[in-house]
N, C-alpha and C positions, 0 to 999 in steps of 0.2 A: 328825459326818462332813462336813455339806454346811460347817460353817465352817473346818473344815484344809483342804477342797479348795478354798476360798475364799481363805482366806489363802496357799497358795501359789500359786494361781492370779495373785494380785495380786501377788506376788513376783516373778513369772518377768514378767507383762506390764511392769511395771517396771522391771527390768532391759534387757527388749528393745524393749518398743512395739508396732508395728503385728503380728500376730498371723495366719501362715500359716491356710489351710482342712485342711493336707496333712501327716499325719506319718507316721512312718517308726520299725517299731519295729528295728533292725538287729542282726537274732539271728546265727546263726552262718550265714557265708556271703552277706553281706551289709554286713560291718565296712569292706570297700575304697570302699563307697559315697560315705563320709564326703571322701574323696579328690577326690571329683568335686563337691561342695558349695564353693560359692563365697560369699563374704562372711561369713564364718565368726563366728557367736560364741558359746563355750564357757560353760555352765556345770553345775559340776561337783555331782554330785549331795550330794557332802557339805554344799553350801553352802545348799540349799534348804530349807528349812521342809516341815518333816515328809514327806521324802521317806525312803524306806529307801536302801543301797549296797548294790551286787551284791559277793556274796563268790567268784564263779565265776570261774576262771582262763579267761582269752582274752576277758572281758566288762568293757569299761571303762566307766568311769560316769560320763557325762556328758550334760546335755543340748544340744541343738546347732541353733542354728536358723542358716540361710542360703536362697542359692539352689541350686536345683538344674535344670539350663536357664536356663529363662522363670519358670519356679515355686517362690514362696517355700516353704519346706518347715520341719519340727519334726522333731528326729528324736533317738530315744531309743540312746545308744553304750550298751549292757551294762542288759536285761533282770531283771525278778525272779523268783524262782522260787519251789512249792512247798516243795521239799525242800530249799531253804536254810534252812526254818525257820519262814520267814513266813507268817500268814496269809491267806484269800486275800482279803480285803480291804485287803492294804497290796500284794500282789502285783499288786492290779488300778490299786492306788492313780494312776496314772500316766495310764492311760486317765481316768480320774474327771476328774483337772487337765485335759487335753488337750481333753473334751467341755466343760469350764469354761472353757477360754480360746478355742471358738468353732472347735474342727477337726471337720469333718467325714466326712474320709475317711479309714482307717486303712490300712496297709499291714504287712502282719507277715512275718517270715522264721525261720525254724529250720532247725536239721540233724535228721533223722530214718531210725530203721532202718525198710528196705524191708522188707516178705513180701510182694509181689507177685511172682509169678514172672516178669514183664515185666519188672523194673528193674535196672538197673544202679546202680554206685557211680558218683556224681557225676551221675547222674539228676537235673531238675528236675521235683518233682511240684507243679504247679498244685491246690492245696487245694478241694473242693468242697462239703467236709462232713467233720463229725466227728464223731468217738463219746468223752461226755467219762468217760471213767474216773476220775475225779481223787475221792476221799473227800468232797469239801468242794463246794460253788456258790457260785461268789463273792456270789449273788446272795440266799443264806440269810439269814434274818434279817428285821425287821422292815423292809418296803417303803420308799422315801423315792419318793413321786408326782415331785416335783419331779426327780430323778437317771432314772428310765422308769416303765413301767409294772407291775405286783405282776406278770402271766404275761406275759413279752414272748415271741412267737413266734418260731422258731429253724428256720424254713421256708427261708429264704436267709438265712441267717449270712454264707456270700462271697456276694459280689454278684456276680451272673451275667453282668452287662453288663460290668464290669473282668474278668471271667474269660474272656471273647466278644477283647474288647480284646488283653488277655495274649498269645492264641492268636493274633491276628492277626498281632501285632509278633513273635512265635516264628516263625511260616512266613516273614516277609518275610526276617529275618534266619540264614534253614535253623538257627535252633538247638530240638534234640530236647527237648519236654517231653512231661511227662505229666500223668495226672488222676487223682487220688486220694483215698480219706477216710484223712486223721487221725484217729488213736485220741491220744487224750490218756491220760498216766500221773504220777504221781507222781513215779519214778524215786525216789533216783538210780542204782539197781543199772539194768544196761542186762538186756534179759526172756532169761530162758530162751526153750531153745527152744522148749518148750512152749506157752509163752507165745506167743512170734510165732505160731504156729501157732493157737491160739485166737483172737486177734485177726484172723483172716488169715479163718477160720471167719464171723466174727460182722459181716464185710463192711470191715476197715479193709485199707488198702496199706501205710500208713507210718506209725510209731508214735514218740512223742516227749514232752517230758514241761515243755512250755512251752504259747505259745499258743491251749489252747483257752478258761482262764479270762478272758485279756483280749481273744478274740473276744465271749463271753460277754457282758461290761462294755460293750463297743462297741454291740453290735446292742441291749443293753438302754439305751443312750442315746442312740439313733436315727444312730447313724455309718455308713458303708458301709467292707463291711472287704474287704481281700485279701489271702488267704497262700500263701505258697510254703517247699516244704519241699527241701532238697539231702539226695539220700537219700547218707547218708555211711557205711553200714552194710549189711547185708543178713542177716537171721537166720528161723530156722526148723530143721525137722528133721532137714533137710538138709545145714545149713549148719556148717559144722566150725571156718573162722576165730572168734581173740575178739576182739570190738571194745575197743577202748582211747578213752578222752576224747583222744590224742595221735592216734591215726588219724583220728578225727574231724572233728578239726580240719583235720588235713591234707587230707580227702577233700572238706573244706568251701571250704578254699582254693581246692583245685584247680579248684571251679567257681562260684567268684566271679566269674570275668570276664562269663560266661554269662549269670547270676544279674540283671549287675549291669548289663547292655546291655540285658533285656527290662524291668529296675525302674525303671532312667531314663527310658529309652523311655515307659515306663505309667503314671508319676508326671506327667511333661510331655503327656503326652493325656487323660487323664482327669479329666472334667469333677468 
């Protein structure tokens, strides 16, 4: 393991050189970011050395480093998933590279269905904490000392200080966020309503089916992480609309521009 995250760790430094602290994983509602990244340079996941490619429609695959402001930045175009297939150590593989080429603060974005009876579609829920559902721990298996520690504690997964941060740059700019736990899932069937409903029970807001493995990865190799979810859904047993991956998207767009004033904003301030 530590020698693939080696060798393409040497790969990508190679290709680019001096090596950002800051990256950026840019899940759904977060893809316009790349727009505002300046000194751009592309490379595409096919070309790297034992990387996987996302097969998920609206997720491209590239990795991308520039500036973003004042601050050099790393930043992942098209995500991997569970239930594409992959295990979750080639899922997390990405984090692994990024804690080997010397980033330290991780920033994550997803679309996720609400059961809060607070939220709205096109809500931003500020991430606080999750509950990981997911079959697998990316972190099963025999320990590597060297990659964290055998029990890493999972007491501040987000860090409270970018989360303090987030909230500030949200009221300076009146845009409406919220605070929530993620439930992590498997997917890719989106949940009955049963489902939202139990999740909703067992103390989650917004459920989704990315994210908590490579929070996981992060915090177990001493990174400080931040996630934000755009509630692109809303389900429960109440709830009668069916969500579609096409509504999704669309509900994810729509609050991109929001998304993407509080991430630039929080990128360039945080230390």
């Amino acid at each position: 393991m530590i020698t693939k995250i080696q060798e393409t760790a040497d790969y990508i430094r190679a290709k680019v050189g001096e090596m950002p602290k800051t990256a950026v994983i840019l899940g759904t509602g977060l893809g316009a970011l790349v727009d505002h990244i300046e000194d751009k340079k592309y490379i595409p996941y096919s070309e790297i050395p034992n990387f996987p490619v996302s097969t998920v429609e609206g997720h491209s695959g590239n990795l991308i480093f520039g500036r973003l402001g004042s601050k050099n930045i790393m930043a992942m175009q098209g995500r991997f998933h569970y239930y594409e297939g992959y295990d979750m150590k080639t899922v997390t593989f990405p984090v692994r590279v990024m804690k080997a080429l010397g980033i330290e603060t991780l920033f994550v974005s997803n679309a996720a269905g609400g059961m809060n009876k607070e939220f709205k579609v096109g809500d931003i829920m500020i991430i606080t904490d999750h509950i990981n559902l997911f079959p697998e721990n990316p972190l099963r298996g025999k320990n590597d000392n060297n990659l964290g520690p055998r029990f890493p504690a999972m007491t501040e997964a987000y860090n409270h200080q970018l989360i303090g941060l987030a909230d500030e740059i949200a009221q300076e700019k009146g845009i409406r966020v919220m605070h929530g736990v993620y439930v992590g899932v498997t997917g890719p069937t989106f949940e009955t309503p049963a489902e939202y409903e139990f999740f909703r029970i067992i103390g989650g807001d917004a459920v989704g089916m990315s994210t908590v493995p490579e929070v996981i990865v992060a915090n177990h190799a001493g990174m400080k992480v931040f996630g934000v979810s755009v509630i692109t859904d809303l389900g429960g047993k109440d709830v009668t609309e069916v969500p579609t991956h096409e509504e999704v998207q669309k509900a994810a767009q729509a609050a991109q521009p929001k998304m993407m004033e509080i991430m630039r904003e929080l990128v360039a301030r945080a230390e």
